[in-house]
BAZA-570392 format. One record per residue: residue number from 1; residue in one letter; z negated, y negated, x of N, C-alpha, C in turn. Coordinates in steps of 0.2 Angstrom, whole numbers, plus 5000, padded with zeros to 4 digits. Last residue first. Example, Ala and Ser with C-alpha at 12.3 -4.5 7.8 and 13.67 -1.06 7.14 Angstrom:
# residues 2
- torza, tornu, n_w, n_v, n_u, ca_w, ca_v, ca_u, c_w, c_v, c_u
- 2, S, 4965, 5011, 5064, 4964, 5005, 5068, 4961, 5000, 5064;
- 1, A, 4961, 5028, 5066, 4961, 5022, 5062, 4961, 5016, 5066;
This chain:
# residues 208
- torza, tornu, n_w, n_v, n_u, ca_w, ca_v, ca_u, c_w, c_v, c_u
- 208, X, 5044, 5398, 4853, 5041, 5402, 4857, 5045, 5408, 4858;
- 207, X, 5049, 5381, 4853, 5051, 5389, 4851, 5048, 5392, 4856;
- 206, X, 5037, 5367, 4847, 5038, 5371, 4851, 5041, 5380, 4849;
- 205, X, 5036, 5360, 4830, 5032, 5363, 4833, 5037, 5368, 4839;
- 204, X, 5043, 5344, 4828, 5044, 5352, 4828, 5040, 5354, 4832;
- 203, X, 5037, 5332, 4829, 5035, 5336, 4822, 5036, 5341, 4823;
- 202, X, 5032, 5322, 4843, 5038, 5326, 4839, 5036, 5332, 4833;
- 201, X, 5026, 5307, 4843, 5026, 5315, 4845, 5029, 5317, 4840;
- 200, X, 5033, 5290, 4849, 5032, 5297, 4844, 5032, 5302, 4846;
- 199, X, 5025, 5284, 4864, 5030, 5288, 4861, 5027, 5292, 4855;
- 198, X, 5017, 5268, 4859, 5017, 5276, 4862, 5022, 5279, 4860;
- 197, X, 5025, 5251, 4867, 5024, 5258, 4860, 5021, 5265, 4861;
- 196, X, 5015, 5241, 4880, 5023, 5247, 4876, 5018, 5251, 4872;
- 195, X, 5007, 5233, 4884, 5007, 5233, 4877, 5015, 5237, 4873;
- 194, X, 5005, 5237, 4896, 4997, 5239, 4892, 5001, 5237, 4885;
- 193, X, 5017, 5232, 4902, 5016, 5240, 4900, 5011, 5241, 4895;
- 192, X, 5020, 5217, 4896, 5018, 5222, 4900, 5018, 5228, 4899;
- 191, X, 5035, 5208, 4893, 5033, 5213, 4891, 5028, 5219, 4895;
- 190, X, 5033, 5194, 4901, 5030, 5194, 4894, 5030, 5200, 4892;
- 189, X, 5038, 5198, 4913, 5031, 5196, 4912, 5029, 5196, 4905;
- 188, X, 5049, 5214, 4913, 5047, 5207, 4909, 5040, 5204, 4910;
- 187, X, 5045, 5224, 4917, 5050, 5223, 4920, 5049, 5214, 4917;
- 186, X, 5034, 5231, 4906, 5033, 5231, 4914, 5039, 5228, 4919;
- 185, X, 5048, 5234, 4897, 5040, 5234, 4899, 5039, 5236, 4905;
- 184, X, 5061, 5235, 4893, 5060, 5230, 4896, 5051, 5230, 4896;
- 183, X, 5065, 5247, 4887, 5065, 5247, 4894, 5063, 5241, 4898;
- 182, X, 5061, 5245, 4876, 5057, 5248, 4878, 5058, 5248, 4886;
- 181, X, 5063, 5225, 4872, 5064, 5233, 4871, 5060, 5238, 4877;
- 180, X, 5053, 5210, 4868, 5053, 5217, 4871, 5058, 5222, 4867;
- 179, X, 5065, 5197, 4859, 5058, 5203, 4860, 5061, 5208, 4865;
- 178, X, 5068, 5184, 4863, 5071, 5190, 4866, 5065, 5195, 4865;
- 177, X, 5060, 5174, 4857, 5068, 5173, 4860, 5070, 5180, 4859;
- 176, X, 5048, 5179, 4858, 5050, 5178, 4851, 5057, 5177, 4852;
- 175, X, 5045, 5180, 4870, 5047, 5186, 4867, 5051, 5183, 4862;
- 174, X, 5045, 5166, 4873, 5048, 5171, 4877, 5049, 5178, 4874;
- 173, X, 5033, 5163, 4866, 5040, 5161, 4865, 5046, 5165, 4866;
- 172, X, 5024, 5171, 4874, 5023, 5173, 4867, 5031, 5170, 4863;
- 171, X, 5023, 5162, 4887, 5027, 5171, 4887, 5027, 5173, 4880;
- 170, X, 5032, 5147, 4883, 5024, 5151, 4883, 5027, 5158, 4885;
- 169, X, 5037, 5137, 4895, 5038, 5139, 4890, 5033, 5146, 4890;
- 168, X, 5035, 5117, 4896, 5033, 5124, 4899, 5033, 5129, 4892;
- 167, X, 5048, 5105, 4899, 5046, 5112, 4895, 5045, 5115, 4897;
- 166, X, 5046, 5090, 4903, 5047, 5096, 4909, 5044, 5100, 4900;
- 165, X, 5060, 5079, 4907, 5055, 5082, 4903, 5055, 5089, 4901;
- 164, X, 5063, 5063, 4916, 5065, 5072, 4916, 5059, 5073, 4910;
- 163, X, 5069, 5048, 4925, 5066, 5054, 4919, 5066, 5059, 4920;
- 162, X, 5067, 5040, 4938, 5072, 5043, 4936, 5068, 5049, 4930;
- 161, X, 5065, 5024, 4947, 5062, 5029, 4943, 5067, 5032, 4937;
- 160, X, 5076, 5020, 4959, 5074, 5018, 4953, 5069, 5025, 4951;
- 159, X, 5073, 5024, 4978, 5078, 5024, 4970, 5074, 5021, 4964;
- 158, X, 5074, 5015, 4991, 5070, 5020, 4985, 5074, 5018, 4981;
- 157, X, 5071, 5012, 5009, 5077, 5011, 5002, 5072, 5016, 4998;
- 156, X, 5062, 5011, 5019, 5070, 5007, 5018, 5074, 5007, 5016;
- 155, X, 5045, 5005, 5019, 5052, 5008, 5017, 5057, 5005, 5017;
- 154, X, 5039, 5010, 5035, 5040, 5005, 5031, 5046, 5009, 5026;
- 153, X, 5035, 5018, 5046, 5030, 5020, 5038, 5032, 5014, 5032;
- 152, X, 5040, 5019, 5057, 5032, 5014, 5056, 5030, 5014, 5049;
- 151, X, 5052, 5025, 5055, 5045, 5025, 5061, 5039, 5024, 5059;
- 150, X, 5055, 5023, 5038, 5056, 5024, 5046, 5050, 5026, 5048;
- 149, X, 5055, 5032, 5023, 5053, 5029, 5027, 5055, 5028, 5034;
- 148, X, 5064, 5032, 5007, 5065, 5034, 5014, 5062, 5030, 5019;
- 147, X, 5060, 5040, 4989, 5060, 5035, 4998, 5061, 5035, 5002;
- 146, X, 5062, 5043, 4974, 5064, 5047, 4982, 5063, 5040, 4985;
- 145, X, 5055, 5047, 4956, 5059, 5042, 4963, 5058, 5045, 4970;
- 144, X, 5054, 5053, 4942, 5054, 5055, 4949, 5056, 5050, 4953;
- 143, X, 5044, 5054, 4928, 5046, 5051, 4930, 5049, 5052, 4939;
- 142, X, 5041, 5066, 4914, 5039, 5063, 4918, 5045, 5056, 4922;
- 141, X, 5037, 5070, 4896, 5042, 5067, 4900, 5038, 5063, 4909;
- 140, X, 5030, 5087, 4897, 5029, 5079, 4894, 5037, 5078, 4896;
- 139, X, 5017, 5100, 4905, 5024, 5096, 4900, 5023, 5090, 4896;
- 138, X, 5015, 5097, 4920, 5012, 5095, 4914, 5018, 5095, 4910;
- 137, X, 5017, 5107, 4935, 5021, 5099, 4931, 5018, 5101, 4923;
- 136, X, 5017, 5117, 4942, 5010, 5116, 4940, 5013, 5109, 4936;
- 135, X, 5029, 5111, 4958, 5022, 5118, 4953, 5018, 5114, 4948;
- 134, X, 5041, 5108, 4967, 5036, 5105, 4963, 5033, 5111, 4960;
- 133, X, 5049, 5105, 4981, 5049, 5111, 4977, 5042, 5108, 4973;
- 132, X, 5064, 5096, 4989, 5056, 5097, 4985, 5055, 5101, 4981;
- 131, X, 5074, 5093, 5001, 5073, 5097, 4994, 5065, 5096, 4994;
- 130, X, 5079, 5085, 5011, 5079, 5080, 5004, 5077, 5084, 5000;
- 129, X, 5069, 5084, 5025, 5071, 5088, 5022, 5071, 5085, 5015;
- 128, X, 5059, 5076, 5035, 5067, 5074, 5034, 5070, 5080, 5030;
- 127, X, 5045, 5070, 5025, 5049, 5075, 5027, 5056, 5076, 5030;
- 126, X, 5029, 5066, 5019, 5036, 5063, 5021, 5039, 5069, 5024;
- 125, X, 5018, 5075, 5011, 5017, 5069, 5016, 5026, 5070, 5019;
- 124, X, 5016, 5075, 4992, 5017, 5078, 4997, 5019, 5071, 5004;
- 123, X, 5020, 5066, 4982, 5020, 5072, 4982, 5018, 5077, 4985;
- 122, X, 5015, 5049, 4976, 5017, 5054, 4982, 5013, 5062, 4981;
- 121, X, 5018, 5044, 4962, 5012, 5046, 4967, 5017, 5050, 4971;
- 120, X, 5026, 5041, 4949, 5023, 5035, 4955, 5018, 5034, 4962;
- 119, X, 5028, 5050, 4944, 5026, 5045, 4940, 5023, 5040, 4944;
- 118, X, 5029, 5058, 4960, 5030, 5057, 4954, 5026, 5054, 4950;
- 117, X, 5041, 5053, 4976, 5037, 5052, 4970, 5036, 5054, 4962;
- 116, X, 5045, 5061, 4992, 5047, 5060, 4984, 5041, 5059, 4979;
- 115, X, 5052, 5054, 5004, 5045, 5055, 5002, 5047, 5053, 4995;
- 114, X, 5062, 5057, 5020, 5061, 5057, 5011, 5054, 5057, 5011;
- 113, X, 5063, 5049, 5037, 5058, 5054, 5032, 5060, 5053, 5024;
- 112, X, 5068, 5043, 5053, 5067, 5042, 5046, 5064, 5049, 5042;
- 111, X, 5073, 5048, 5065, 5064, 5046, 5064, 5064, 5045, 5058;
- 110, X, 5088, 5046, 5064, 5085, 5049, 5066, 5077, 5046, 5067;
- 109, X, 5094, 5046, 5046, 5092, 5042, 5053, 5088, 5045, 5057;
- 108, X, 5102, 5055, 5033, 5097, 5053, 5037, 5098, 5052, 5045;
- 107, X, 5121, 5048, 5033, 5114, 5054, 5029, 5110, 5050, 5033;
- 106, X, 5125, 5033, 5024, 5124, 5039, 5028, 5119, 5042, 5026;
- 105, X, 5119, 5039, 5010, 5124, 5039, 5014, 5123, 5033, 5017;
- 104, X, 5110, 5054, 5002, 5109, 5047, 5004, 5115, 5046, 5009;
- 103, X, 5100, 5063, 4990, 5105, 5064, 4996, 5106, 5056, 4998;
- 102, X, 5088, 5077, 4986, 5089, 5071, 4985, 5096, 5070, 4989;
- 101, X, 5081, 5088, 4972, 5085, 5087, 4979, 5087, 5079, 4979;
- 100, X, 5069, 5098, 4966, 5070, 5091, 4967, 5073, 5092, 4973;
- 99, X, 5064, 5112, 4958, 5066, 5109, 4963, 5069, 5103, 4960;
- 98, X, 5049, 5117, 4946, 5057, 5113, 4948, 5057, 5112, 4953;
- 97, X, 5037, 5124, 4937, 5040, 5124, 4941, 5049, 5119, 4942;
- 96, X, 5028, 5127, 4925, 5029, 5122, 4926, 5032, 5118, 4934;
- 95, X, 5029, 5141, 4922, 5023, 5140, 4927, 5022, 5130, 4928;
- 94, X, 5040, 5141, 4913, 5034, 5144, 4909, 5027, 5142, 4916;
- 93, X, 5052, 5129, 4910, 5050, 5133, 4915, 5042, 5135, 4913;
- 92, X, 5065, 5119, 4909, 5060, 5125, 4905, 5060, 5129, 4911;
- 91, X, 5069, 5102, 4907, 5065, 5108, 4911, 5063, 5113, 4908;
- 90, X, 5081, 5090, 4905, 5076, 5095, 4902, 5072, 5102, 4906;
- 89, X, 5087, 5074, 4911, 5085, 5084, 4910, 5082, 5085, 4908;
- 88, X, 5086, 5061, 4915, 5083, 5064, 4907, 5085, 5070, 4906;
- 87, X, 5096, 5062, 4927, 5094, 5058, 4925, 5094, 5059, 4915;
- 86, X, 5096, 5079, 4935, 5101, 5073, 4931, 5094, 5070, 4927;
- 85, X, 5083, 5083, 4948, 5088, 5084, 4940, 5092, 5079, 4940;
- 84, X, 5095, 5083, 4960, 5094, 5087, 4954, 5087, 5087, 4954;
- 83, X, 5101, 5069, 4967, 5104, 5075, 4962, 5102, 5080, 4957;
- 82, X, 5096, 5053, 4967, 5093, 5060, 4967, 5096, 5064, 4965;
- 81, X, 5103, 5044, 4981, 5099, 5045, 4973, 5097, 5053, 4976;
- 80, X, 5105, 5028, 4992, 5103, 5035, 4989, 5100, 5037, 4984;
- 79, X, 5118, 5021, 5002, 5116, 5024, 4995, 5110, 5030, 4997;
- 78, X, 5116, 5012, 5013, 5122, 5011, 5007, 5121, 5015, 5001;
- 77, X, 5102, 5010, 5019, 5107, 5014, 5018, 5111, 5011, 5013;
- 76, X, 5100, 4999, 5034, 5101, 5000, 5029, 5103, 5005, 5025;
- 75, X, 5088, 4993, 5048, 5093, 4998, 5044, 5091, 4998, 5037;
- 74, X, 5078, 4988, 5049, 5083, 4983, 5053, 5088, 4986, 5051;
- 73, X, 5064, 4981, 5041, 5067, 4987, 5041, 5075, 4983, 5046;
- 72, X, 5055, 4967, 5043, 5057, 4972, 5043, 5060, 4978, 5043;
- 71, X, 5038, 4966, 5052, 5046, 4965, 5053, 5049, 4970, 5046;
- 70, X, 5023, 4960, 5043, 5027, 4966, 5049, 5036, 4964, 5049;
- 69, X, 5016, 4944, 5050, 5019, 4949, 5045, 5024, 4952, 5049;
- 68, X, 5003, 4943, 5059, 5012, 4941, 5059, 5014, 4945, 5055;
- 67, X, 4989, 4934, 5067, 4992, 4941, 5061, 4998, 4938, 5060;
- 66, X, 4987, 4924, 5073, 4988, 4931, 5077, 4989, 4935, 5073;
- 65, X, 4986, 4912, 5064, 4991, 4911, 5070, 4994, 4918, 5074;
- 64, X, 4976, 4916, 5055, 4981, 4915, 5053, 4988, 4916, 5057;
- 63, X, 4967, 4915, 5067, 4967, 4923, 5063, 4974, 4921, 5060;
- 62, X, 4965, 4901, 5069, 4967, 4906, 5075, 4970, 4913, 5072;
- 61, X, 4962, 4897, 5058, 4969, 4893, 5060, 4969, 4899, 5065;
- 60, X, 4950, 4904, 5054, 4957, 4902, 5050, 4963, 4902, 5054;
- 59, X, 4943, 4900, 5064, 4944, 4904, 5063, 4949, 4907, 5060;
- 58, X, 4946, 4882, 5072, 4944, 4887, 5066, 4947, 4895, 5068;
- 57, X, 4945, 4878, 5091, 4949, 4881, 5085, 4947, 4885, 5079;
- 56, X, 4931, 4867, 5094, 4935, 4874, 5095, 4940, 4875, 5088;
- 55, X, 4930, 4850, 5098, 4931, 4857, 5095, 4935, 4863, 5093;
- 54, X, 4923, 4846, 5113, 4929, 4848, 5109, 4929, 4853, 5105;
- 53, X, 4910, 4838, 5112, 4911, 4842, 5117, 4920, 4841, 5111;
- 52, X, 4902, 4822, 5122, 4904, 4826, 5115, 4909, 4831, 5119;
- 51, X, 4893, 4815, 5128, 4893, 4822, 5131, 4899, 4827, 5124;
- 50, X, 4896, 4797, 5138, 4895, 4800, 5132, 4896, 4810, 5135;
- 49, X, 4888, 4791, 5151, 4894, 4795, 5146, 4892, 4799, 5140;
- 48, X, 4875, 4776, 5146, 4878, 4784, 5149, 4883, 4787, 5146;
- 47, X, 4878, 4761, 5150, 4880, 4765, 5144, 4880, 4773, 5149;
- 46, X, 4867, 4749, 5153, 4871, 4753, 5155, 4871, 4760, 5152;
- 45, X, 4870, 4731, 5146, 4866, 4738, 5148, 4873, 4742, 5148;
- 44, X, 4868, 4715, 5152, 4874, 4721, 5151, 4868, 4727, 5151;
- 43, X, 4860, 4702, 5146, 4858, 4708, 5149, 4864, 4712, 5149;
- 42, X, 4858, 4683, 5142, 4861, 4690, 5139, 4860, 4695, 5146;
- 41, X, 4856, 4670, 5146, 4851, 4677, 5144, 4851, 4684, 5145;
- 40, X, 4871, 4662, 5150, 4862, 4662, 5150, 4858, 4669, 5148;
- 39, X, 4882, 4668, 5138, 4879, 4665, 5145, 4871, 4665, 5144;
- 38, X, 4885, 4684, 5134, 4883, 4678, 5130, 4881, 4674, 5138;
- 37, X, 4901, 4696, 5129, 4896, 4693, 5133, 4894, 4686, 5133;
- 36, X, 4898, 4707, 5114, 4902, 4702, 5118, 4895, 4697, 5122;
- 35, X, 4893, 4718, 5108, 4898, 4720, 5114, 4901, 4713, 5118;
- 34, X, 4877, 4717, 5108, 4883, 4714, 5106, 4887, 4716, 5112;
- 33, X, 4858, 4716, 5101, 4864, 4720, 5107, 4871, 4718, 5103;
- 32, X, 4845, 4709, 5103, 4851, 4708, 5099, 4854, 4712, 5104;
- 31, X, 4825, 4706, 5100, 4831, 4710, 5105, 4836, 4710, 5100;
- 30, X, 4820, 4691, 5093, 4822, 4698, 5092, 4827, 4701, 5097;
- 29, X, 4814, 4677, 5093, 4811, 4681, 5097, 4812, 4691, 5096;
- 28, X, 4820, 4670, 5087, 4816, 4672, 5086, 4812, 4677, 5088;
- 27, X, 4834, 4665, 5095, 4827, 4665, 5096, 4822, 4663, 5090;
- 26, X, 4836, 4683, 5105, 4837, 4675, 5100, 4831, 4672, 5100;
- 25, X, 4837, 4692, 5118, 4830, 4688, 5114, 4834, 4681, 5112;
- 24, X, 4852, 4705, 5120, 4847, 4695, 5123, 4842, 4695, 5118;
- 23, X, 4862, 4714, 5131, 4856, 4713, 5124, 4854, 4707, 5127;
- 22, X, 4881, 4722, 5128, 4875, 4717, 5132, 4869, 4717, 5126;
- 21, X, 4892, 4733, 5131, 4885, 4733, 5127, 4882, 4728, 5129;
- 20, X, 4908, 4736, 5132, 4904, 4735, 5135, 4899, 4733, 5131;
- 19, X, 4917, 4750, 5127, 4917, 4745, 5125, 4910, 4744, 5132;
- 18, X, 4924, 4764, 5127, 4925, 4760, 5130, 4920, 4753, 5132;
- 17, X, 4918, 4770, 5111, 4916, 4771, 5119, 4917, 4766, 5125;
- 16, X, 4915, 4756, 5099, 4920, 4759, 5103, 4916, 4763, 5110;
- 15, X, 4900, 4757, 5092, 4904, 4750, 5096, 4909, 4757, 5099;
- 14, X, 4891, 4761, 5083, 4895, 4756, 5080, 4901, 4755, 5085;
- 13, X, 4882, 4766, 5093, 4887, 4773, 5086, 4893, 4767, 5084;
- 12, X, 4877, 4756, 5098, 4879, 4761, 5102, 4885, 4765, 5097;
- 11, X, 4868, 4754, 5085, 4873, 4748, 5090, 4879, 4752, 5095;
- 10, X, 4861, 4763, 5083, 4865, 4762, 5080, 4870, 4757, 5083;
- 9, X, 4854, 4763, 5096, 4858, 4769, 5096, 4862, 4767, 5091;
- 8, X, 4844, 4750, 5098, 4851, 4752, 5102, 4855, 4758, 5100;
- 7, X, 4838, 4752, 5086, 4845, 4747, 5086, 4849, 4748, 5091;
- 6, X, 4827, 4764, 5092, 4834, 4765, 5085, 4840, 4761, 5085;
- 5, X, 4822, 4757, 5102, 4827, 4760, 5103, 4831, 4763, 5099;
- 4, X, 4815, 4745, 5095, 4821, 4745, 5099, 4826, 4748, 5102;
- 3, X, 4806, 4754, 5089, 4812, 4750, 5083, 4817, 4749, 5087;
- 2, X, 4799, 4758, 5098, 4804, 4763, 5094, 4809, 4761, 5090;
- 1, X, 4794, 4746, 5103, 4798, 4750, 5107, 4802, 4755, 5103;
């Protein structure tokens, strides 16, 4: 019985859905199933529908189908750079201070933002105002670029990365430029009070 129902199923995987199924006893005495029909003996069996189902759509093909790369930007600007600094200025500044202005034409869009980079980082969070006030800049050579985002944080335009090198100058330099005179104590950071001269006292003894 088992053996004959494994040949029916193979027989069955073998033969077209459509197809018609007959079985007979050759004669050896072995059940035969065959989709063609035999006079004399032969049996039609009866095929239940088949239950296959349809396969769903991969993950892939769906995920790949509802993510849509974002649009771009729809506006252009014709120009923007940076005015100050000039491209490879020198900075001398003893706290390690500069402003950064930038300009663009047309001017700014309305919802669009500057956002100034240094060495390649953002400075601070977008702004529609082109000035930037920097602090604390390491001296060396550094690098500045400007962006201009819209609405949705896309950029619309950036400038090349632009050099500068930033001179912090000591207060001990700063003298050495220009030493303290006396009226520059206390008015000078480099010249404090703690370090004016004492007045000479005077040799002639008071007229009585």
């Amino acid at each position: 019985m088992i053996r004959w129902l494994v040949a029916l199923g193979l027989t069955l995987a073998a033969l077209p859905g459509a197809a018609q199924v007959y079985t007979y006893i050759d004669a050896q005495g072995n059940r035969v199933f065959t989709d063609q029909p035999r006079p004399g003996n032969a049996t039609k069996v009866e095929v239940p529908p088949g239950n296959r189902m349809a396969t769903p759509p991969s993950a892939t093909t769906s995920t790949a189908t509802s993510e849509k790369p974002p649009a771009e930007p729809l506006f252009r600007y014709e120009m923007l750079r940076l005015l100050i600094p000039e491209p490879d200025a020198t900075i001398r500044s003893t706290a390690g201070e500069m402003i950064v202005t930038a300009t663009s034409e047309p001017g700014l869009q309305k919802g669009h933002r500057y956002r100034l980079l240094l060495d390649g980082k953002s400075t601070g969070e977008p702004r529609p105002s082109p000035v930037f006030a920097l602090e604390n800049i390491d001296r060396g050579t550094h690098h500045l670029a400007v962006e201009i985002l819209d609405e949705q944080d896309r950029i619309v335009e950036r400038t090349a990365n632009q050099p500068f090198h930033m001179q912090r100058v000591s207060l001990a330099q700063k003298r050495r430029v220009k030493p303290c005179a006396k009226a520059d104590y206390g008015q000078r950071p480099e010249c404090p009070l703690s370090d004016k001269p004492k007045e000479e006292e005077s040799s002639i003894l008071p007229f009585f």
